[in-house]
Each structure stands twice: as C-alpha cells, then as structure tokens.
N, C-alpha and C positions, 0 to 999 in steps of 0.2 A: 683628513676626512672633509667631503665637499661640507658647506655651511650653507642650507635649503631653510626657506620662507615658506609658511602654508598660507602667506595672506594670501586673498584671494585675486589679483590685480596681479600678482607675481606669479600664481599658476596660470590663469588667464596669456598671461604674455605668451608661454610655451605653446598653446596651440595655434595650428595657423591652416588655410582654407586650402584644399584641396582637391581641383573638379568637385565633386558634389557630394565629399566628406569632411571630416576638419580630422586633420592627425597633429603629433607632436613629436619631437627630436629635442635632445639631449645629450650631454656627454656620453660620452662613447659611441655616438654615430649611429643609437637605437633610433627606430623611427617605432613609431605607437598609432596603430590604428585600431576603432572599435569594428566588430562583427557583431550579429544578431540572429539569434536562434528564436523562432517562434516559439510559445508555448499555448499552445489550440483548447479551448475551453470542451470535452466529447461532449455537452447537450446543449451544445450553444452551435457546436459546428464552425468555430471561428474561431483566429487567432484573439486571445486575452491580453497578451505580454510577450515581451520581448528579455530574453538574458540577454545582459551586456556581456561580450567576449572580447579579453583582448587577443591583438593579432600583433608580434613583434620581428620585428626585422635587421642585422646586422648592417654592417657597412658593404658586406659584399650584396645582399639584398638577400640571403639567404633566412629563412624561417627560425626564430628561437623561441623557444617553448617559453610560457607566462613562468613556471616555476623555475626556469635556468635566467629569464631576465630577472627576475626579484633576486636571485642569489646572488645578482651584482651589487646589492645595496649594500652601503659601508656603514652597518649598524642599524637599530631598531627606527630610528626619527628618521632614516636615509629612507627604510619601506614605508615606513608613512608617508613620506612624502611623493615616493612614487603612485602608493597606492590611491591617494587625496587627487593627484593628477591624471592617472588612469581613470578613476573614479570621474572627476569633471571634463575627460573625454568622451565620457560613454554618455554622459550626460546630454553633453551640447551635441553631439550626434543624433540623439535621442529625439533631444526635442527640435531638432531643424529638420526631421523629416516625420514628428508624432504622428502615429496613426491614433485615429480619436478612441477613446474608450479601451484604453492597451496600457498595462502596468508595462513599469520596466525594473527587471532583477538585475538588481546591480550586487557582486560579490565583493568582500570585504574583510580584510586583514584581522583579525581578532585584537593587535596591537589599536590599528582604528577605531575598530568597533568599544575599546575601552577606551579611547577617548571622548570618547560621547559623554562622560560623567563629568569631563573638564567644561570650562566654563566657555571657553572660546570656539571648541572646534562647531558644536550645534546652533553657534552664530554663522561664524562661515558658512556651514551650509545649507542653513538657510538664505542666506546673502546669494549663493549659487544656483540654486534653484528658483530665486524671484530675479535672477538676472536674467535666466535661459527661460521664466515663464513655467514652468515645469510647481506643480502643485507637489508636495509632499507626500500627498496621500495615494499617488500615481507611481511612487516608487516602493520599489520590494527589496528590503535589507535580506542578504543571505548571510546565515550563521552559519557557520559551520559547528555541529554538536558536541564533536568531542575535543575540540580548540583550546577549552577554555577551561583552566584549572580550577581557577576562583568560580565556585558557582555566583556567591553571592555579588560579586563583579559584574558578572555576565548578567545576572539578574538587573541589575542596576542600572547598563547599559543601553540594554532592553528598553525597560523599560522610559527612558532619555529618550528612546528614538521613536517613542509611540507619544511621545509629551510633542514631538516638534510633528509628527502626523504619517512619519513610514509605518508602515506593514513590514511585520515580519514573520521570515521563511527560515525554517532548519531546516539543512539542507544534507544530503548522506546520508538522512535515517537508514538505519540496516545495515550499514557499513558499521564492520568493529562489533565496539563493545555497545551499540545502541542501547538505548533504555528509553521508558516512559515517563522515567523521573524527571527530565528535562521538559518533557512534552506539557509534563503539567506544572513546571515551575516557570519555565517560560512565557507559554498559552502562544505558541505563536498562530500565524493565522493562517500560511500554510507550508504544510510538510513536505519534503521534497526525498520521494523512496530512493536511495541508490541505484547506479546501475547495474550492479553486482548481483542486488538483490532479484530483481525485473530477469536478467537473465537464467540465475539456476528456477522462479518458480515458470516460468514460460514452457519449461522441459522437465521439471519433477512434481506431480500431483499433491502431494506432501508439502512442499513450500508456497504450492497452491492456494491451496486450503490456507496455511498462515497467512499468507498474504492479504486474503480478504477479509479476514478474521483480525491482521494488523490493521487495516482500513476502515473497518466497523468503528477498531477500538479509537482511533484517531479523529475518525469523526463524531464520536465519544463527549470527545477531549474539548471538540469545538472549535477543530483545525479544517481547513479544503486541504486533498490529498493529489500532490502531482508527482505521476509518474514520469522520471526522468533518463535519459537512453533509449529509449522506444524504438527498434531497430528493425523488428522485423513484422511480420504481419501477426504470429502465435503473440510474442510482445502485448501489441497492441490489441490484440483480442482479449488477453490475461487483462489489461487496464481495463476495460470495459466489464469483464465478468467480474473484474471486484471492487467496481461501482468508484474507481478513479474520476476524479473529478476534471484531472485536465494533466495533458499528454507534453511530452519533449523530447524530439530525438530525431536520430536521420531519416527512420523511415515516413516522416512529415515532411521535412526538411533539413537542410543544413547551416549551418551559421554564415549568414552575407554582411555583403558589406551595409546595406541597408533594413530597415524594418519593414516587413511586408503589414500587406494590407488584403493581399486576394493571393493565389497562387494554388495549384496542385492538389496542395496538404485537402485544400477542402473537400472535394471530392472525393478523394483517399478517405475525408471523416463518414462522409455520406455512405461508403461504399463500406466502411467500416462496418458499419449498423446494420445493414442490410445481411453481411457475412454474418452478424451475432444470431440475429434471427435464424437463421441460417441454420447455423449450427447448432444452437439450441434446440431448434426443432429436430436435428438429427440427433442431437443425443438422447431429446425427451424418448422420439422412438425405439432406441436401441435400451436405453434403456429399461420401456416400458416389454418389447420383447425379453430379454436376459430375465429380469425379474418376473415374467407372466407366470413360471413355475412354481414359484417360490410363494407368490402372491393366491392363487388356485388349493395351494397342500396350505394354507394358513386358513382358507374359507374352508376347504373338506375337513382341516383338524378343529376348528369350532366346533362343525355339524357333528360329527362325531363323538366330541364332551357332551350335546345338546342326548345324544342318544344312548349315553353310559356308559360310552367307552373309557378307558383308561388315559389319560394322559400318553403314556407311552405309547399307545397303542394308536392315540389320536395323530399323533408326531411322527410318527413313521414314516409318512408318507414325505413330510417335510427335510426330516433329517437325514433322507436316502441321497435330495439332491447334494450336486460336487461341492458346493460352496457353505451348506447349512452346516451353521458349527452349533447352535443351543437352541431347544425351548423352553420356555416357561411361563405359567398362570399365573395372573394377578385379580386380588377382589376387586371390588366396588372402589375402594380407597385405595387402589395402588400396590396393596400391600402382596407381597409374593405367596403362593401357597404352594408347599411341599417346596421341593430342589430342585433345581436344573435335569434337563433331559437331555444326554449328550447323545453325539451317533456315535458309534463302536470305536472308531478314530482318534476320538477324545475324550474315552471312557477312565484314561488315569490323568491323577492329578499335575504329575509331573510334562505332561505332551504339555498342558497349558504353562506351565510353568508358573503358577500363580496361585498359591497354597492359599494365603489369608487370603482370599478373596474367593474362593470353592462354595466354600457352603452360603447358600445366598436364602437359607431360610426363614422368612421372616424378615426378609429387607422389603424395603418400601420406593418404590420406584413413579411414585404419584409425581413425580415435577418432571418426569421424560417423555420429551412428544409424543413417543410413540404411546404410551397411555391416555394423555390428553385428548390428543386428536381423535382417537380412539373411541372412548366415552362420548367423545359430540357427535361422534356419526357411530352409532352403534349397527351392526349388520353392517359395516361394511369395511373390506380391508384398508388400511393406514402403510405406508411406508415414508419413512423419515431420510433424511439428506446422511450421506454419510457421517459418521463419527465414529470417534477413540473409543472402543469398546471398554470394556472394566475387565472381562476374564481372559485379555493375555496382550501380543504386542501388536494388535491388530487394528483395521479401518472396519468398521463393520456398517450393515444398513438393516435396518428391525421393520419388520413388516409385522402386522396388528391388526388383531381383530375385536371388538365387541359383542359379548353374545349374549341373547336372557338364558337360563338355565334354570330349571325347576330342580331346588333342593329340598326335601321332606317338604313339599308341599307349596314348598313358598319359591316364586321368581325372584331370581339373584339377578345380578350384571357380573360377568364376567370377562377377563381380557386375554385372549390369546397371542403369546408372542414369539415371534424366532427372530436369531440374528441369523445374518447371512456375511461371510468373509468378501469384506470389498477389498482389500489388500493387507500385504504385509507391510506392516512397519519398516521402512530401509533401515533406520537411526537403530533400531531393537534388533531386526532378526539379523542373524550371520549368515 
C-alpha cells in the first residue's frame, strides 16, 4: 500500500501550473483537473457559486469517471488522501480565477468529512485556504445525506466545520430513503433537490404539488433550497413555481474549465421570468374559464337556499356539471349541517370507497379556506388551490360561497360548498 502525507506542503507539491488552470498527476498516470458548473441565484439573476467537479484522465488521455478514479484507492486513508488533493485542486482553481461575491461547493468523501472531529485535519485546512486567500465562509461543504451511519458523527462533524466558518449543503435530498430528520438535526443552510426528483415532478402534477409543498417545508427548516439538474425549460419553470431559491444544471450551463462571471445563463434567467408570467397568466385564464360553471351553479345554489329551496334542490344545478362530486352547508362556525349531497354517480358508498368517512354529520370544517375566505368576503364566490379531498382518492378544488339567510325570523350566515374533481390520485386509483 502507497504511504500518503496530508501535510499540506506535500499535497501542494503535486499540483502544478497549466496554461491558465493548475492540475495534478499521480501514480498511475491520472491527470486531475477541476470543472465548474454555475449555480445562478433565480431573484438575483446571477451566478452565486460555483460546484467544484472533478475531471480525470488515463495515460491514454481518455475520460475516467470521478467514481472509477476513487475505486483505484488502496484503502480508506488512500481516499482521503486523494480526496484532501482533489479538494485543494478545486481550491486553488477557485481562487486564481474568484469571481467576487460566488460560493464554491466543494463535494466531500464522508471518510473526510469525519475527519473534521480530529484535531489536525481543521488545521490544515485552514492553513489551505489562508494560503490560496480563499475566506472559509465562501466555501460550501456537500454532505451527502444518506452517507453517514453514525448520525451522531455526522452531527459532530457538522457541526467542526461551521466552528472553522463553512456553510453547509445536503445534497440528494429526494433521492432514496430521504427524511426530514436530518434536515433538522443538521440545520444545514442549503439543501440540494436531486436530479431524480426535478425530473419525475417537471411531467407529473402530483410530485408537483410535493415538490413545492417539500420546498415550503425546507424553508421551514431554515434551509435556501437549490434545485440541481435543471435541464430543460418545464425543469426550470417547476424551480420557479416552487419558489426554488437557486438553480444548477445544463440547461444554464455546463461544467468548464473556468468559473464564469457573465455568460448566456443570464438571459436564459431573464427570459425565464418573463415565460412564468407568461404562463401563469395563461393558466389563471383557463383556469378562470373551466371553473366559470362551477363558480355561477355555487352563486345560483346560495340564492336559492336564500329563497326556500331545498338543499338538493339548490345543488342540482351544481351537481349536474362533468366534474362535481359533492355539496354541503356549513353555519356560522364551520360546523356542517345535514349530509353530503351527491350527484346519482356517487350516490353509494362503495363508488367512493371510503366508508368511515361518509357520514360527515356534524363535522366541523372551520380551519378550511374554503370556509374562511368565505366568511370575509361574504356574497361572494371562494375557490381554493387544489387539494387531497377527505371522501376518496382524489385532487379536488371547493368552490364557496357566503350567504345571509333569514331563519324564523332572525339572519344567519351561512356557507355554501361543492367540490369539484381536479384529478385522480395515480398512487390510489388503478
């Protein structure tokens, strides 16, 4: 087994100046150069940070992937040591061509990253980054999340490399068996979505919806959220509608040899925003058409309660249209009165397939927008953003109305509601 030095004078020796890069070589005849993939801040419109990538090369000059070079290491200290030298490649790259005000993510062996508890290695590199000028708090540690057995290790870690002044990023969230337990035993500062993930919600509505609903929760947490693989134009639009804080991937750019400071991507960001607008004004319309029936049979079935009719008789009109699955009244406080009104369709229990949950007698539905909103703009219709309905395996949107009603004498507030089927469930129906 080779016998490797992490002092720092001794990794130092292995790089050496290159036209207008520094690379390094090594037994076996690798050559090691860095690459740099932007990472573009969307409300900034500008590059933030740069990932460090390695780029490796045989003796015939042909391309080896980063994970078949590491597979040449002879034992654990053998990848620390290339990754300690990778790592102060990307470095001194980094900073002999800094772009001002631009992190740099540097990625990082889990073996390393548990070094950081030892007493020497957060010496080094510190000693490494006041040699190259490069401030601490300018670089971005990547963890990778599900790496690391010993939680309370990792935690440890961690925490070592925010005492000497990194930022740190998990990275892969989404991939696997992600969780949120990490996210908040960590606190890292920002999270990095898989590419796995970015691609199935770009083209299914349903991991849509997660997606931004994961990105709420993340910014929660107290994390900035980057979306990473960003490839295509739907991509990059998904980053945007769920309030992604900052973008990575080919459809910006691609990893160079150098860090950029202006190029392309910008305009692509410009040209981004102008498409959201865009689009969102097309879907507010279409949406505001699709719904305009649904929205009309909710204001004619108030009037209607207003004038004595039945419930049923009120909803009819409502329950006729293709997509109206239920209505029902609610008081002043929320509370339900009488039973669900179905249309003929969904007149037995088993269509819905959701027994305990049928009789909604006497439920109380006071914390559901569509009640709230409702009550503050009374006389006038409400419809709420899609969601997981309660009676079966559906996407549903409730449309709502507020009406006064004279009962024996005395004005009430009353709430008119129907759902309407925004889709099915993939995960649930067959």
């Amino acid at each position: 087994m080779l016998t490797r030095t992490n002092d720092l004078q001794a990794l130092l020796s292995c790089l050496k100046q290159d036209d207008a890069t520094i690379t390094t070589a090594h037994e076996g005849g690798f050559i090691l150069r860095s690459a740099f993939q932007p990472i573009y801040s969307l409300s900034h419109c500008r590059a933030v940070g740069h990932e460090a990538l390695l780029r490796a090369t045989d003796t015939a000059g042909q391309p080896v992937p980063p994970p078949d070079y590491f597979a040449t290491a002879q034992g654990t200290e053998d990848r620390i040591w290339i990754d300690n030298l990778t790592g102060l490649l990307h470095i001194a790259n980094f900073a002999a061509h800094r772009p001002q005000r631009q992190w740099l993510f540097l990625n990082t062996l889990p073996e390393s990253m548990l070094k950081l508890i030892s007493e020497t290695t957060p010496r080094r590199l510190a000693e490494a980054l006041e040699r190259f000028g490069l401030p601490a708090s300018t670089v971005v540690l990547e963890v990778l999340e599900n790496a690391f057995p010993d939680a309370e290790q990792l935690t440890a870690a961690v925490e070592r490399a925010r005492e000497i002044g990194f930022l740190i990023a998990l990275d892969d969230f989404g991939a696997g068996h992600s969780n949120f337990d990490r996210v908040w035993q960590l606190r890292p500062d920002i999270v990095k979505l898989d590419r796995s993930l970015v691609a199935r919600a770009a083209v299914n509505p349903r991991e849509r919806r997660v997606v931004t609903q994961m990105v709420s929760l993340l910014h929660e947490c107290g994390a900035l959220v980057l979306m990473e693989g960003v490839e295509t134009v739907d991509e990059a639009l998904l980053a945007l509608e769920a309030d992604v804080d900052m973008v990575q991937g080919y459809h910006f750019c691609r990893p160079q040899p150098l860090p950029e400071t202006d190029g392309p991507a910008l305009q692509k960001l410009n040209d981004l925003h102008q498409l959201l607008l865009n689009t969102a004004l097309r879907q507010r319309q279409e949406h505001k058409s699709r719904i305009a029936a649904y929205y009309n049979a909710i204001g004619h079935g108030a009037f209607a309660l207003t004038q004595g009719h039945t419930l049923e008789e009120a909803c009819r009109s409502f329950l006729s249209l293709p997509q109206a699955e239920v209505c029902y009244l609610l008081d002043d406080q929320g509370f339900q009165i009488g039973t669900h009104v179905l249309p003929p369709q969904y007149s037995s229990p088993d269509v819905l397939g959701y027994e305990p949950l049928n009789d909604c007698t006497g439920a109380t539905w006071a914390r559901r927008p569509y009640f709230r909103r409702a009550m503050q703009a009374i006389g006038k219709v409400q419809v709420t953003r899609p969601y997981r309905t309660i009676h079966g395996n559906r996407i549903c949107v409730t449309v709502s109305m507020a009406f006064r009603h004279v009962v024996d004498g005395q004005e009430r507030i009353k709430v008119l509601c129907g759902d309407l089927i925004e889709s099915a469930d993939p995960a649930r129906v067959g």
